[in-house]
N, C-alpha and C positions, 0 to 999 in steps of 0.2 A: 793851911789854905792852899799851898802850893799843888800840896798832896790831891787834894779834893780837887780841884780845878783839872789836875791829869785824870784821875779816873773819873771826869765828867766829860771830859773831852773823850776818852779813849772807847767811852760807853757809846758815846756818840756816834763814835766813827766805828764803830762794831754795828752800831742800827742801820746804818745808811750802808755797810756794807751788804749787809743780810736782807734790808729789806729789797731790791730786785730777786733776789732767789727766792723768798717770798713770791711775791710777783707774783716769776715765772710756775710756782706750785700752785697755784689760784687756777680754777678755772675761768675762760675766757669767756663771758656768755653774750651767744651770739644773741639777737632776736629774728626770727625769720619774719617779715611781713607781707607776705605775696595771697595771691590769689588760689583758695583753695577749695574753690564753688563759683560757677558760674560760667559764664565763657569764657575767661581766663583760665581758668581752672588747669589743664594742662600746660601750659607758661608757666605758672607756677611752680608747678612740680618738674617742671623740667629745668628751672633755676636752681632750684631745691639740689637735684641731683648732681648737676655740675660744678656747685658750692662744694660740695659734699665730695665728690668725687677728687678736686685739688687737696683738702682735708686729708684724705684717705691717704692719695700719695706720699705725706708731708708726714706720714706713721701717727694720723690722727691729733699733730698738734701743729698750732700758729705761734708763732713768735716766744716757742719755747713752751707753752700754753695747751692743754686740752680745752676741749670746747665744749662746751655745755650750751644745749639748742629751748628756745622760747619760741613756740609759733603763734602765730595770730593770722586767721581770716581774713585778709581787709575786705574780700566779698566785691571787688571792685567800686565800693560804692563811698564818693567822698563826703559825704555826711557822714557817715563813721569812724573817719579816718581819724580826726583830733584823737577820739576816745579810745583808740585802735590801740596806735602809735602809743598813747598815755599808758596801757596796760603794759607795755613791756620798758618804757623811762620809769615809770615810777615805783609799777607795783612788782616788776622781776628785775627791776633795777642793771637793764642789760649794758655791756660795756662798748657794744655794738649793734646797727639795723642795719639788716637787708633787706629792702627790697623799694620798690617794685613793680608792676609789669603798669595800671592804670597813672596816664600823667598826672590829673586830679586830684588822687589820691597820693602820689608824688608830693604835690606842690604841700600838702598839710603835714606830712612827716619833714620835710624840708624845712618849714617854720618851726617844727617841735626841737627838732636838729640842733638849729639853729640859735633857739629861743634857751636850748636844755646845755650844748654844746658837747652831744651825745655824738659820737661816729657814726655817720651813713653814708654807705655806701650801695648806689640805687643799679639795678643789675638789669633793668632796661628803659622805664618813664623817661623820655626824652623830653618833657617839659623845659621850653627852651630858660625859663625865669629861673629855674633851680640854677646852672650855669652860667645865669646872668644873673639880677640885679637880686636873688635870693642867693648869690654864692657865699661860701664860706669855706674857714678854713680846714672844719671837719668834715665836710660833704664833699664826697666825689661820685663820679658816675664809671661805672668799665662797659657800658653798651654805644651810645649813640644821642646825640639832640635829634629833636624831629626834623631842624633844619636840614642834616646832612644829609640821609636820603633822596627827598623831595629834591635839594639842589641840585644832587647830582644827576637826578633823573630829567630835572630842568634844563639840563646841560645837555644828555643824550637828544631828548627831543627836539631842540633848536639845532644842532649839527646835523640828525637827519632830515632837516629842509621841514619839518612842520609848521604852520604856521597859525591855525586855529586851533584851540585846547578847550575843553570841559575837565572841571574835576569834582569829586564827588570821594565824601568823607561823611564821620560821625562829626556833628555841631559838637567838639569838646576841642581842649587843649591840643591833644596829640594830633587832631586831622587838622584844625586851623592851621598849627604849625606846619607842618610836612607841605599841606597843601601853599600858605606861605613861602617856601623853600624853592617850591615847584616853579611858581609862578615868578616869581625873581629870577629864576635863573633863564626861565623861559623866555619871558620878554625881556631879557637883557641881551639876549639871542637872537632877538628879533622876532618871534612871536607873539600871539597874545592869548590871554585866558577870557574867554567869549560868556562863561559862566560857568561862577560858583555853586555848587548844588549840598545841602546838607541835609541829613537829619537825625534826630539825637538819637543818642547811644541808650541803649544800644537795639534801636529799633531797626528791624531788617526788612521791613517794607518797603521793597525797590522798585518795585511795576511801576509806579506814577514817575519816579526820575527816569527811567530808563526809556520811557517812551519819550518825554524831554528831549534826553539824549540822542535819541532817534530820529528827532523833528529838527534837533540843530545840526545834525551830520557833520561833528568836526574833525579835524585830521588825526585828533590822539584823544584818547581819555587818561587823565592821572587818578587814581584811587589811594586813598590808605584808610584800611580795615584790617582786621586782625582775628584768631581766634575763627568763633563758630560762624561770627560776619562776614569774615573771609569767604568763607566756603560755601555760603548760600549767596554770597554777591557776585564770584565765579560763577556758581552754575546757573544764576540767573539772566546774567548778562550772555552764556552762550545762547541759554535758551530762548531769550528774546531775540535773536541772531544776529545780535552787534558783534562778536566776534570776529564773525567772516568780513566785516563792514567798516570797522574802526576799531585801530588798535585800543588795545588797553596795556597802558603801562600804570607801573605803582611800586611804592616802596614795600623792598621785599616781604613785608608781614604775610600779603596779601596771599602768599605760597609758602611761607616758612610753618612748616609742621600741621597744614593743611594739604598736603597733597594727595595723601589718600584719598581723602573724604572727598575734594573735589575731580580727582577723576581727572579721566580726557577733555572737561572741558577746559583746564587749565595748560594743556598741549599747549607749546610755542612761547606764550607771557613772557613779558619783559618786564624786571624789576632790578633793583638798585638795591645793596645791601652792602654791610660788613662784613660778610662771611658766605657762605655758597659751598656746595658739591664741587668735590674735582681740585681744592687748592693742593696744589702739591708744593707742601712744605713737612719737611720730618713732624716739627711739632702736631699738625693736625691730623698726620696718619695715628699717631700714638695717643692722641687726645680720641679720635675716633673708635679704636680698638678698646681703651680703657671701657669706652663710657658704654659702648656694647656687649662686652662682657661683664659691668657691676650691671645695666638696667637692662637688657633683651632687647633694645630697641636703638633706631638710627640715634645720634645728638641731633639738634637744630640748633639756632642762633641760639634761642633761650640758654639751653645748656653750656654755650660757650660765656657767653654774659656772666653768667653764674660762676661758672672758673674760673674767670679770670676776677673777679669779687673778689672771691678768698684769695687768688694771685695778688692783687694790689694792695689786702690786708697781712699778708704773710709780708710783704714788701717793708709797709710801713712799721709790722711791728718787730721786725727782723732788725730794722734800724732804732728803735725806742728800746730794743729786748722786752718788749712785750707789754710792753706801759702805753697803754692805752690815753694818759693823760698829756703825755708830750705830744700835743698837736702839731705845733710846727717842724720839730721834727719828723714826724710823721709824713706831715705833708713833704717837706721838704725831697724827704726820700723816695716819694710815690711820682711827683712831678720831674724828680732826677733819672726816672728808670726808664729804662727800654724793653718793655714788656712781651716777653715771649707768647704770643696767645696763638691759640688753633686759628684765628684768623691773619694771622700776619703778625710781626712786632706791630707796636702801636707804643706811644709818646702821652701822656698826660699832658694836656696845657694848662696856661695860666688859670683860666676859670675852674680846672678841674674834670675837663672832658675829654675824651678821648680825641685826639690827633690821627688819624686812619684812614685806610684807603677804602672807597667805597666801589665795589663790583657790579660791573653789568653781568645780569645774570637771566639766564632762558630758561624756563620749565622745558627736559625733556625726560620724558617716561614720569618714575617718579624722584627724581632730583630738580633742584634748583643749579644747576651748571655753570658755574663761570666762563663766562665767555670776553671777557674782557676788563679793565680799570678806566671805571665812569670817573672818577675823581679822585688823584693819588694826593695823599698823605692832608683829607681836607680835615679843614682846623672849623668848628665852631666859632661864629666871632665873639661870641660871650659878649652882646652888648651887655650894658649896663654894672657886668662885677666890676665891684671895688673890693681887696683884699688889703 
């Protein structure tokens, strides 16, 4: 009996030794869920690339782990999203999601996430409820809430003595919010917002607001739009000649990875970001040099988002050695780190968002140029999580 009982122990503790090295032989499969059609459609692939590009550096493995890639469409469109999300929890049974750029469709992976208790990790939907009252302890974000932005720009425009505001967004999560942000910070500053303007997503029929805008003549406009809306909302607004007449500020989407297309008429703009042309930090010259010699082309925020994704996953699984199912460790180690990124270090907080300095930033030529810190080291307040 004795006998048996030691080589049933010794069996034992031979499996538990072996199984992490196990594990770590496994591949890691990622699920990618971003936008790969539509006006997103670049966003996407440009998160893609800077996932992919941290990867590369790391000699192609995570937390000991090579990576094995599942992509999915989400098409931007959140009616799809349940069914999206479900093809890579159930039927590629991924050990991780990334992504992705629409809040909407955010907030249904966030529920599956949550519901599945799959890792997600969202690499820009700034959906303020995924970091509040949808948080959890395997969901985190490496970009931004829609709050931060908007506030900090909320903040610029009251210190420069404005005091009337129009804003003007897509009727969805991500422009309520921002727009939200804006107006908080704004009138806490002593100005006021005279009129909210919207309409849905992602309709870019601007002529009837724009004349609005025209007829209210207020001291600033805030905007957030993004993608192909960006770029016909720029060059709309010069061409009805609100330009020369009333500033337009906005959360930096409105120029990030748009500035080709819009041209001279985005000359001058003033926006608020986590990242910008011109950061002179080692990290960001070497993160810009990589990522223009694996893709031909500048990074944008997208691609930094995306980096720092697999950064925060090499993070937590560096600390689990590649076990996926130790969440709290996981978390723990992700929320403990000081995360080296092309835009600055950045801090995890308690909801799981990023802690980061947010930049005043100028379109000149074709860069987004930092020209100053709108709002250092702003926290999300993550109403509503409970962890």
């Amino acid at each position: 009996m004795k006998r048996s009982t030691l080589a049933a122990a010794l069996a034992a503790a031979t499996v538990m030794a072996v199984a992490p090295a196990a594990q770590a032989q496994q591949k890691l499969k990622v699920g990618l869920m971003l936008p790969y059609s539509g006006t997103y459609a670049a966003l996407g692939t440009a998160i893609e690339n800077g996932f992919k590009l941290y990867v590369a550096e790391q000699g192609g493995k995570i937390g000991g782990r090579e990576i094995e890639y599942f992509k999915v469409d989400d098409e931007s469109e959140p009616a799809k999203a349940t069914d999206n999300v479900g093809k890579l929890i159930k039927r590629d049974n991924v050990d991780v999601i990334v992504g992705t750029v629409h809040s909407g469709v955010a907030m249904a992976m966030a529920k599956a996430a949550k519901d599945s208790g799959t890792l997600l990790i969202i690499p820009n939907a700034g959906a303020v409820a995924v970091t509040g009252p949808m948080c959890a302890e395997n969901i985190f974000r490496s970009s931004f809430s829609n709050w931060q932005p908007g506030y900090a720009m909320g903040e610029v425009a009251a210190k420069k003595g404005m005091k009337k505001a129009v804003t003007i967004t897509w009727k969805y999560a991500a422009g309520d919010e921002s727009v939200g942000g804006f107006k908080e910070a704004f009138e806490k500053g002593g100005g006021q917002v005279v009129k909210e303007l919207s309409l849905p997503f992602p309709n870019v029929e601007f002529q009837p607001l724009l004349t609005e805008i025209a007829s209210i003549r207020p001291d600033v406009v805030y905007t957030f739009f993004a993608g192909g809306g960006a770029v016909k909302f720029v060059k709309d607004y010069a061409a009805a000649g609100l330009k020369k007449t009333i500033p337009l500020y906005g959360a930096g989407f409105i120029t990030d990875g748009t500035l080709e297309a819009q041209g001279a008429d985005a000359d001058g703009l003033l926006t608020t970001l986590h990242y910008g042309d011109g950061l002179d930090n080692p990290k960001d010259k070497a993160f810009r040099a990589a990522y223009e010699k694996a893709y031909k082309v500048a990074p944008d925020v997208y691609a930094v988002q995306g980096y720092d994704a697999a950064q925060m996953l090499a993070i937590g699984l560096n600390a689990t050695h590649g076990d996926v199912a130790k969440k709290a460790e996981f978390a723990k180690a992700v929320t403990a780190a000081r995360i080296d990124s092309p835009r600055g270090a950045f801090t995890i907080g308690a909801s799981h968002n990023p802690v980061q300095d947010m930049y005043l930033r100028q379109v000149i030529g074709k860069e987004n140029k930092v020209i100053g810190i709108a709002a250092k080291a702003l926290a999300d307040p993550g109403a509503g999580c409970r962890m």
